[in-house]
Backbone as CSV, one residue per row, in Angstrom:
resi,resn,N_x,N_y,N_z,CA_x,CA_y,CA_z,C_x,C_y,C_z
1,UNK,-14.840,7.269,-21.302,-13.764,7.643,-22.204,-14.128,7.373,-23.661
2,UNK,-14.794,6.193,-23.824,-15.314,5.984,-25.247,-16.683,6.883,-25.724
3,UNK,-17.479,7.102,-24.675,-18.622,7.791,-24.949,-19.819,6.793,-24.441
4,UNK,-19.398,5.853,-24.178,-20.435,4.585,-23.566,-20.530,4.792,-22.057
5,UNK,-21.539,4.343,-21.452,-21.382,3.738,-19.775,-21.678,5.136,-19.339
6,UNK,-21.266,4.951,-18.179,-21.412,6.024,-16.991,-20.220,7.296,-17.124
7,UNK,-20.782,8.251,-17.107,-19.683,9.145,-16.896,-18.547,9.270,-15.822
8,UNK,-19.108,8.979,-14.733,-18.014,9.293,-13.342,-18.391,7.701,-13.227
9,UNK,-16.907,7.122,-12.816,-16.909,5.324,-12.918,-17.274,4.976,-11.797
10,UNK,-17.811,4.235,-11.522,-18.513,3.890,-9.813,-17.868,2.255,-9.545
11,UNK,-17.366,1.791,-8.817,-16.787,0.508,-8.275,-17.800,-0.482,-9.232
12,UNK,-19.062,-0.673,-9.000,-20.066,-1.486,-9.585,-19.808,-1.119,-11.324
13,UNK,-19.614,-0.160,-11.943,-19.896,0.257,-13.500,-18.381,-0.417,-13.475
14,UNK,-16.803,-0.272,-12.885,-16.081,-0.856,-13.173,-15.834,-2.123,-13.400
15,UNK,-16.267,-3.126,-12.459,-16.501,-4.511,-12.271,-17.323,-5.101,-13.273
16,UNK,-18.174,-4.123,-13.794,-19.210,-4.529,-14.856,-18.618,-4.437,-15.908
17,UNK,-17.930,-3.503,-16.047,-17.069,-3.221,-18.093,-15.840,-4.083,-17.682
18,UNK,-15.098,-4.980,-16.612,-14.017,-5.869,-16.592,-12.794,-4.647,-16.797
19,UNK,-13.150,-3.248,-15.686,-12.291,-2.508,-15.231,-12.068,-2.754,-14.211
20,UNK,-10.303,-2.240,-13.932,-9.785,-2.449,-12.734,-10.235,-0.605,-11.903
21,UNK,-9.778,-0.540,-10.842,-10.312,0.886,-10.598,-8.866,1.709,-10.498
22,UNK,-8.985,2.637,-10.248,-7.895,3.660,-10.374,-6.736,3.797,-9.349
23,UNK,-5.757,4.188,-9.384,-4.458,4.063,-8.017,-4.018,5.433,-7.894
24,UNK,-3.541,5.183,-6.441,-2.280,6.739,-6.451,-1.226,6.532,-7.123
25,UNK,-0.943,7.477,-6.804,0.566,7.701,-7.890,1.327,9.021,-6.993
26,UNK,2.802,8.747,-7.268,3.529,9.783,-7.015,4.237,10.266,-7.944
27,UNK,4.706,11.465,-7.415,5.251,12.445,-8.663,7.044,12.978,-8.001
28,UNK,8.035,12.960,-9.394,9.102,13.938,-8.643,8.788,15.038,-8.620
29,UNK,10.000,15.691,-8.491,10.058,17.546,-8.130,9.465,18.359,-9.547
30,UNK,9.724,17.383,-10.210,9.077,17.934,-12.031,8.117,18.066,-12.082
31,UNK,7.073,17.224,-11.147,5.901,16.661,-11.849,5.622,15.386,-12.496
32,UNK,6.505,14.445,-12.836,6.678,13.272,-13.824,6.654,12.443,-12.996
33,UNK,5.233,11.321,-13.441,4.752,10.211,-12.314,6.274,9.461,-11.922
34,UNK,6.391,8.581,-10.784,7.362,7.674,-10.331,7.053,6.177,-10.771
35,UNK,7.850,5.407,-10.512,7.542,4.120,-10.476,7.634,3.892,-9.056
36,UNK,6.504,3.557,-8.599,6.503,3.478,-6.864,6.897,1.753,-6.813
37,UNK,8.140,1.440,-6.008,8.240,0.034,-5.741,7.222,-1.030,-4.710
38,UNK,6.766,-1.867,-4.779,6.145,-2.685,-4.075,6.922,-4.042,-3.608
39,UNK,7.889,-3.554,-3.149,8.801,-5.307,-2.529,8.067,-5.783,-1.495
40,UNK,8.752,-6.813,-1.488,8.150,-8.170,-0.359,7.162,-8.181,0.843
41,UNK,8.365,-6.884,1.657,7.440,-6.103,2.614,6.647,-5.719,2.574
42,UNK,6.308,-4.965,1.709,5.270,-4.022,1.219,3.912,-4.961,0.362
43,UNK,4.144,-6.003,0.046,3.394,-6.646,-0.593,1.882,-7.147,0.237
44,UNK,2.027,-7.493,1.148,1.309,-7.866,2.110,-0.024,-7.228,2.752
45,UNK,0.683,-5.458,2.545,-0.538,-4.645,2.544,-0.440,-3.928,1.678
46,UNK,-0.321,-4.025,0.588,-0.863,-3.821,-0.977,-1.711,-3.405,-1.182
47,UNK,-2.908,-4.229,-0.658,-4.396,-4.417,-1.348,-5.120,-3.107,-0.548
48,UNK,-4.671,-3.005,0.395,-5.211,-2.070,1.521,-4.949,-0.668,1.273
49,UNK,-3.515,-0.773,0.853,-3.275,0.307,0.739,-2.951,1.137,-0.422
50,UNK,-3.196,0.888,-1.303,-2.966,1.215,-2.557,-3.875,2.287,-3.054
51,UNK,-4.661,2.602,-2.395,-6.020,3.763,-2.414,-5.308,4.648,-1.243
52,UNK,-4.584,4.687,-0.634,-4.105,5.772,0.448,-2.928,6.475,0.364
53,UNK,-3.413,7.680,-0.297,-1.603,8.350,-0.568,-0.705,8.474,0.216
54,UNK,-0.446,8.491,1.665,0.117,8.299,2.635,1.049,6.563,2.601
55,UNK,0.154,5.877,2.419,1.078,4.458,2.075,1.830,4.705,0.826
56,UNK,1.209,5.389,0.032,2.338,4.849,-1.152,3.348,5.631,-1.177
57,UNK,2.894,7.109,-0.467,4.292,7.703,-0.312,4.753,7.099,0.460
58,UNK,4.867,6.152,1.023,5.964,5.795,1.945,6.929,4.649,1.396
59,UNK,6.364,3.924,0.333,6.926,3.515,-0.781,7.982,3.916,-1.162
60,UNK,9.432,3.097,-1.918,10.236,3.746,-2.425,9.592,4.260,-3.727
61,UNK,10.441,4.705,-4.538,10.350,5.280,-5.861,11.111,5.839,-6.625
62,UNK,11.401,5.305,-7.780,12.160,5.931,-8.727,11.843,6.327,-10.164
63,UNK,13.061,6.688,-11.140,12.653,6.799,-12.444,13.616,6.260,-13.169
64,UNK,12.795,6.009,-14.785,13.769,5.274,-15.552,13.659,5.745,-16.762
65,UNK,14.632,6.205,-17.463,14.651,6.766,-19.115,13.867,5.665,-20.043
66,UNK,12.514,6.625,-20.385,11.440,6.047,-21.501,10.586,5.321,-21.099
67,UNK,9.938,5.092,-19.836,9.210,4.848,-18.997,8.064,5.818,-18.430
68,UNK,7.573,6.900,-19.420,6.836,7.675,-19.410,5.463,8.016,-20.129
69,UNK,4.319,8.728,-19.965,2.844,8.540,-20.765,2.104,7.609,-20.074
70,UNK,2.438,6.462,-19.128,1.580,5.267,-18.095,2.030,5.712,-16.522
71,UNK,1.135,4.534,-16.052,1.565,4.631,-15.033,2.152,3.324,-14.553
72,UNK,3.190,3.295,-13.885,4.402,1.906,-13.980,4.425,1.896,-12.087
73,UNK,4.502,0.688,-12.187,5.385,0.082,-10.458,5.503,-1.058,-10.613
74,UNK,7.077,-1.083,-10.063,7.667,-2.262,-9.786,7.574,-3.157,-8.735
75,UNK,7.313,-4.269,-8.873,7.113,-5.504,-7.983,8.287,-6.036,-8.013
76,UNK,8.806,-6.666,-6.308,9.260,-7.664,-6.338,9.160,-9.099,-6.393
77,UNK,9.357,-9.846,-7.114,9.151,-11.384,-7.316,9.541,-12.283,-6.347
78,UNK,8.599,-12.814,-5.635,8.708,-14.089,-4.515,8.028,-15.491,-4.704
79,UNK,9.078,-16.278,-4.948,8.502,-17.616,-5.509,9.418,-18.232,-6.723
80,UNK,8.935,-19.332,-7.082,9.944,-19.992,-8.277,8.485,-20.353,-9.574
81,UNK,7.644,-20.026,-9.605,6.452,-20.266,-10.649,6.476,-19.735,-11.500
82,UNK,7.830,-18.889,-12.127,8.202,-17.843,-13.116,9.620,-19.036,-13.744
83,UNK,10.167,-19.524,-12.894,11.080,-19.933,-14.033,11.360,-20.944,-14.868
84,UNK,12.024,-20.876,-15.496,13.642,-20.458,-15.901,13.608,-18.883,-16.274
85,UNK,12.314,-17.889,-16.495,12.567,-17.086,-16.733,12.809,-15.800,-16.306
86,UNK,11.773,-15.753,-14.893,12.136,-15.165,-13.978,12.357,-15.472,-12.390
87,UNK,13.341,-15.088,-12.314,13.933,-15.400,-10.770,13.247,-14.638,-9.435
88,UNK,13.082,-15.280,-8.184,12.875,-14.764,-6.913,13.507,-13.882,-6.823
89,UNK,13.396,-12.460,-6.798,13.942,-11.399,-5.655,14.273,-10.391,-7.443
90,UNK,14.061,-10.964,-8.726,13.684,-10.431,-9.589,12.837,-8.949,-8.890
91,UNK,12.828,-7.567,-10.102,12.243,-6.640,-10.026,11.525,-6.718,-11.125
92,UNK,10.140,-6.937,-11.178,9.496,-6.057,-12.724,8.837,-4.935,-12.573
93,UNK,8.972,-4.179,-13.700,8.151,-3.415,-13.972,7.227,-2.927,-15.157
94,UNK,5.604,-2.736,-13.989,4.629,-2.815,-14.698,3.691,-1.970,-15.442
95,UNK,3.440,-1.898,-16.390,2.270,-0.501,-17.202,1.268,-0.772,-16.557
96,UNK,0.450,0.014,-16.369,-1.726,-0.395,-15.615,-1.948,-0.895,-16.591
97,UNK,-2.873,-1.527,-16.346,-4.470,-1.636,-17.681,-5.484,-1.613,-16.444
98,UNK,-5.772,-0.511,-17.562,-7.282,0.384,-17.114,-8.011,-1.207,-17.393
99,UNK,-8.085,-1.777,-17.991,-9.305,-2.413,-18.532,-9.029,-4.181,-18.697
100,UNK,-9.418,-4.857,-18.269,-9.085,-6.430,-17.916,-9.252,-6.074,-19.850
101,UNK,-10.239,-6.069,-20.887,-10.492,-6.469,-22.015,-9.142,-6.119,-22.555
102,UNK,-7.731,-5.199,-22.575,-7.000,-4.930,-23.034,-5.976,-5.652,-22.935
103,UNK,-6.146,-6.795,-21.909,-4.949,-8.148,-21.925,-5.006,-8.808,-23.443
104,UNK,-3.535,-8.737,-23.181,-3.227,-9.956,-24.541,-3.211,-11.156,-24.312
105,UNK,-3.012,-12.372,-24.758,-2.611,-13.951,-24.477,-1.439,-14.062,-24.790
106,UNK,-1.089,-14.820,-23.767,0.200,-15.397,-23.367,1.317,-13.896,-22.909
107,UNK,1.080,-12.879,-22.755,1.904,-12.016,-21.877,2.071,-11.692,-20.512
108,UNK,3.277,-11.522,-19.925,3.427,-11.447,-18.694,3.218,-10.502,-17.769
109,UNK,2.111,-10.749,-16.536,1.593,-9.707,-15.871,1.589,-9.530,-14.682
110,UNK,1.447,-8.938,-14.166,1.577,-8.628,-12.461,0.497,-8.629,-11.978
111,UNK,-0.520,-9.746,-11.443,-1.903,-9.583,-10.922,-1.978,-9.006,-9.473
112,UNK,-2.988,-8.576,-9.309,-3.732,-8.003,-7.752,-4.312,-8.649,-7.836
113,UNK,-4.768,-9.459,-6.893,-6.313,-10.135,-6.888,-6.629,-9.875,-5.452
114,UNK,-7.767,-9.483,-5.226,-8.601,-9.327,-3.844,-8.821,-9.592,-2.748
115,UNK,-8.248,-10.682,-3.057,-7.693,-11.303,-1.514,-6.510,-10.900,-1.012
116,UNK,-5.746,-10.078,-1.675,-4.813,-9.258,-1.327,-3.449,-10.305,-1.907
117,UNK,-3.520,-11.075,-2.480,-2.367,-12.148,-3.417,-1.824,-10.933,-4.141
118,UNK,-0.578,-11.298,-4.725,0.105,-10.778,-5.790,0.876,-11.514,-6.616
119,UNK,0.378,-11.867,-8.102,0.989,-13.075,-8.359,1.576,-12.546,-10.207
120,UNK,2.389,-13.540,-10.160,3.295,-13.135,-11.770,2.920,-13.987,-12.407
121,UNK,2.242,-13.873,-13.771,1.585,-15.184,-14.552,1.708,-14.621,-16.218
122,UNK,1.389,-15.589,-16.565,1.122,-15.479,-18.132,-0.519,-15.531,-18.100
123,UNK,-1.291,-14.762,-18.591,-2.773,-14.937,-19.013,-3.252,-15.129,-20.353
124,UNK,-4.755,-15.659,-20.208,-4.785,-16.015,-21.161,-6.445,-15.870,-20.527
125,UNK,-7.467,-15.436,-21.706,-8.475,-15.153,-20.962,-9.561,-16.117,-22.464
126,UNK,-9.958,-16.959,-21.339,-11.111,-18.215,-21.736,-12.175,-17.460,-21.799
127,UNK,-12.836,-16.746,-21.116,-14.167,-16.437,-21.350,-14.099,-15.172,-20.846
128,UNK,-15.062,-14.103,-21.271,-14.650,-12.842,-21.027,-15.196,-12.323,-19.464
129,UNK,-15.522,-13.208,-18.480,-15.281,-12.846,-17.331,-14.425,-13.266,-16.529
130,UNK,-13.781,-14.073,-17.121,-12.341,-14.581,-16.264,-11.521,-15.141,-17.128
131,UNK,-9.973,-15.450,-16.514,-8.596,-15.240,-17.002,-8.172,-16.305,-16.708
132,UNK,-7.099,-17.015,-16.996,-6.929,-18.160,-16.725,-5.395,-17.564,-16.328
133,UNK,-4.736,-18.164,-15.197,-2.989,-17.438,-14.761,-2.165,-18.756,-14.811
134,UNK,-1.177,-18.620,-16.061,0.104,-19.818,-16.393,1.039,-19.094,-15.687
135,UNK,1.862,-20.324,-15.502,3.260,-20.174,-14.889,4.465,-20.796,-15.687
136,UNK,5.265,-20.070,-16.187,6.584,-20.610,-17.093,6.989,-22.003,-16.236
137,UNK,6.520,-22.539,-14.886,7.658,-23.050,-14.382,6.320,-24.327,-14.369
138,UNK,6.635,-25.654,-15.096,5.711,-26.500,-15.098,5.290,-26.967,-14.452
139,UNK,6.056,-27.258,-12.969,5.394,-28.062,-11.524,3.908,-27.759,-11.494
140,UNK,3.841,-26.224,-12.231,2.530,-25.211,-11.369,1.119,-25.134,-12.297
141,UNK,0.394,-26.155,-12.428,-0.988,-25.730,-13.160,-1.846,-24.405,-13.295
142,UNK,-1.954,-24.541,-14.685,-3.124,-23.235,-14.691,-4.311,-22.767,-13.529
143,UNK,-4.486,-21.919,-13.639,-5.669,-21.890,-12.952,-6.442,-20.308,-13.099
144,UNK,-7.679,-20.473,-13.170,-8.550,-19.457,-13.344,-9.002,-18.862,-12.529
145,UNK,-9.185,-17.688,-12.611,-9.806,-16.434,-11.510,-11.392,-15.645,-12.333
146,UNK,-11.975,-15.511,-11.438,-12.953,-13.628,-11.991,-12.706,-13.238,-12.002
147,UNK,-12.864,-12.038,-13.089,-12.734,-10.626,-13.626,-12.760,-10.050,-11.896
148,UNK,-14.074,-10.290,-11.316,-14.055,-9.374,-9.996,-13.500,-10.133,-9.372
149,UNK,-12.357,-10.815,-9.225,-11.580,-10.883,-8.258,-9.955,-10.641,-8.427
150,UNK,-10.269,-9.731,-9.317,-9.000,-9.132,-9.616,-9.242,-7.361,-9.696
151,UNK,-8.107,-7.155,-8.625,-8.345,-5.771,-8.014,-7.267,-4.853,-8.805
152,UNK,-6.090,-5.062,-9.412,-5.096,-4.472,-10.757,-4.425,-5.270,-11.189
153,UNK,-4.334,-4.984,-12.330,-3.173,-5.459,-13.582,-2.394,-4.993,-14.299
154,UNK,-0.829,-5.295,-14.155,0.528,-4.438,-14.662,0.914,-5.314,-15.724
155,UNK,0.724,-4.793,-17.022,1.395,-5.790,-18.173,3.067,-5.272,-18.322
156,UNK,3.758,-6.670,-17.582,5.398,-6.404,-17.436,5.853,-5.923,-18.538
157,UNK,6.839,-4.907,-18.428,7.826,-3.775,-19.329,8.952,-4.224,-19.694
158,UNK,9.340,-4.412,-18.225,10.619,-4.335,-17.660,11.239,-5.310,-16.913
159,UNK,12.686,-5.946,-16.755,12.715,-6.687,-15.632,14.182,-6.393,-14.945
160,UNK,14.171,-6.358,-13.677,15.713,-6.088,-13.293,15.775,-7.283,-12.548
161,UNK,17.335,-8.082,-12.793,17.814,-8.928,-11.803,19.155,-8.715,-10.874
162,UNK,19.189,-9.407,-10.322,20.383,-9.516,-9.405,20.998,-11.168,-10.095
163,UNK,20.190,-12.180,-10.570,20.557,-13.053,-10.847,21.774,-13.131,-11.500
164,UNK,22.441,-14.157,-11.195,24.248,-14.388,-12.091,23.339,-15.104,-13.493
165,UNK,22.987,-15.851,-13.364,22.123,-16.892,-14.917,21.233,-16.431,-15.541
166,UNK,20.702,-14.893,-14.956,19.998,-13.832,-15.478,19.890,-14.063,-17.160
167,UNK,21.062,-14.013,-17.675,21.202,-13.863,-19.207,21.488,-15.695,-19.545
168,UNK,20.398,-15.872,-20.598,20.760,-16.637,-21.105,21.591,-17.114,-21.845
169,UNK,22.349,-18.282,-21.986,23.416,-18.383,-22.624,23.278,-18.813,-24.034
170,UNK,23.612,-17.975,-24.863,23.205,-18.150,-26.566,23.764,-19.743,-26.853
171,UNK,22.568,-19.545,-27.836,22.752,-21.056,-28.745,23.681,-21.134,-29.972
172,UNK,24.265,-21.594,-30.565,24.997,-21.471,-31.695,24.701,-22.093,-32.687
173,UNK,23.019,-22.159,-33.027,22.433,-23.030,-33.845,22.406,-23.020,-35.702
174,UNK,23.312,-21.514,-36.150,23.808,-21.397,-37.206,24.460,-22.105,-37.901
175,UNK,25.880,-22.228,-36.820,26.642,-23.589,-37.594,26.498,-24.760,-36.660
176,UNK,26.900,-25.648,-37.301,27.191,-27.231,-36.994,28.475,-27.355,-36.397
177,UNK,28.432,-28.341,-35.695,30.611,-28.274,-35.168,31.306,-28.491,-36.562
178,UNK,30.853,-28.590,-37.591,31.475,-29.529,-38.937,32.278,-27.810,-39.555
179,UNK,31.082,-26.895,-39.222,31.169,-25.501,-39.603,32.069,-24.790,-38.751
180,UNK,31.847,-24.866,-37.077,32.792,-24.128,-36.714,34.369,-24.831,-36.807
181,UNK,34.733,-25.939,-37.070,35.341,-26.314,-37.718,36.184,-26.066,-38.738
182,UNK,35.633,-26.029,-39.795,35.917,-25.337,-40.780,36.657,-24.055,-40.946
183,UNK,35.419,-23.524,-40.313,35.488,-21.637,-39.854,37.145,-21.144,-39.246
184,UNK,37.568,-22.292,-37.972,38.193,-22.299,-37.829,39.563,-22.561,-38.339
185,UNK,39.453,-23.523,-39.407,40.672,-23.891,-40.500,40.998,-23.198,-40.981
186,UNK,39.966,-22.550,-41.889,40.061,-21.234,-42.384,41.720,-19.789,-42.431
187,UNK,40.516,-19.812,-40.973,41.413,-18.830,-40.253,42.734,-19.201,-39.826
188,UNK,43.081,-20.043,-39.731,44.600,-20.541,-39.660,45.074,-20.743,-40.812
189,UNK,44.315,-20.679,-42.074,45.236,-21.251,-43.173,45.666,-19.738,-43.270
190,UNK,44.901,-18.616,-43.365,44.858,-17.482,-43.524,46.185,-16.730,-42.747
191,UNK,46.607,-17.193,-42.018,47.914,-16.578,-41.176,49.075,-17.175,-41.202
């Protein structure tokens, strides 16, 4: 794509430039890719099947206004190593990266890794053949992977919950109680 490397990408030329390799995808009645879901169930044979258009059509799938130009799928979240910020049974959804070098630090991603894992982390990449995967939720230490042992990567978009505590509850760090106070006097002298 740049004009470098191999023309037609071969598994070995990918692994070597710290590319992930390519996926199916489905399309609606338009033509306009889907976001194919990957929940819980489905997670398990992921790794297997994610090269077989037959599995992924069997995948749900939907669409979402402005979620278009990438290619996106949503994961479901299993586990507590995401919070306070994200919850178990959480939905995200993820953009590809073609290319491990196009991760940012400290953003939230949806890993594949090869052993067929699927894990939600913050990265952060120490040396340019491997990544190091944080977890918002502190019990859970860092820990580092290889470039080749990571089979795709979805830099999160999107997130849907079911959670009630979903939304955080604003701070009111403007005023002081001395202020809302006040604020409040105010307004009663006023009537």
């Amino acid at each position: 794509m740049d004009g470098e490397g191999e023309m037609l990408r071969t598994e070995n030329a990918a692994k070597a430039s710290g590319s992930v390799l390519p996926l199916v995808v489905t399309v609606d009645s338009e033509g306009e890719e889907n976001i194919v879901v990957v929940d819980k169930k489905a997670a398990a044979g992921y790794l297997q099947g994610m090269t077989d258009p037959e599995y992924v059509n069997r995948l749900p799938a939907f669409r979402l206004p402005g979620f278009y130009g990438r290619t996106f799928r949503a994961f479901e979240v299993s586990g507590d190593s995401m919070l306070p910020n994200i919850y178990p049974g959480d939905m995200l959804v993820g953009a590809y990266e073609e290319s491990l070098q196009h991760l940012k630090n400290d953003q939230v991603y949806i890993v594949v890794l090869t052993d067929g894992s699927i894990v939600v982390k913050r990265l952060r990449k120490p040396e340019p053949n491997r990544i190091e995967l944080r977890s918002d939720n502190t019990v859970y230490e860092p820990y580092q992977v290889d470039a080749a042992d990571v089979a795709q990567v979805w830099q999160v978009q999107a997130r849907l919950t079911k959670e009630i505590g979903g939304f955080p509850t604003p701070k009111n760090d403007r005023y002081s109680d001395l202020e809302l106070r006040l604020a409040e006097l105010e307004r009663k002298l006023k009537n």
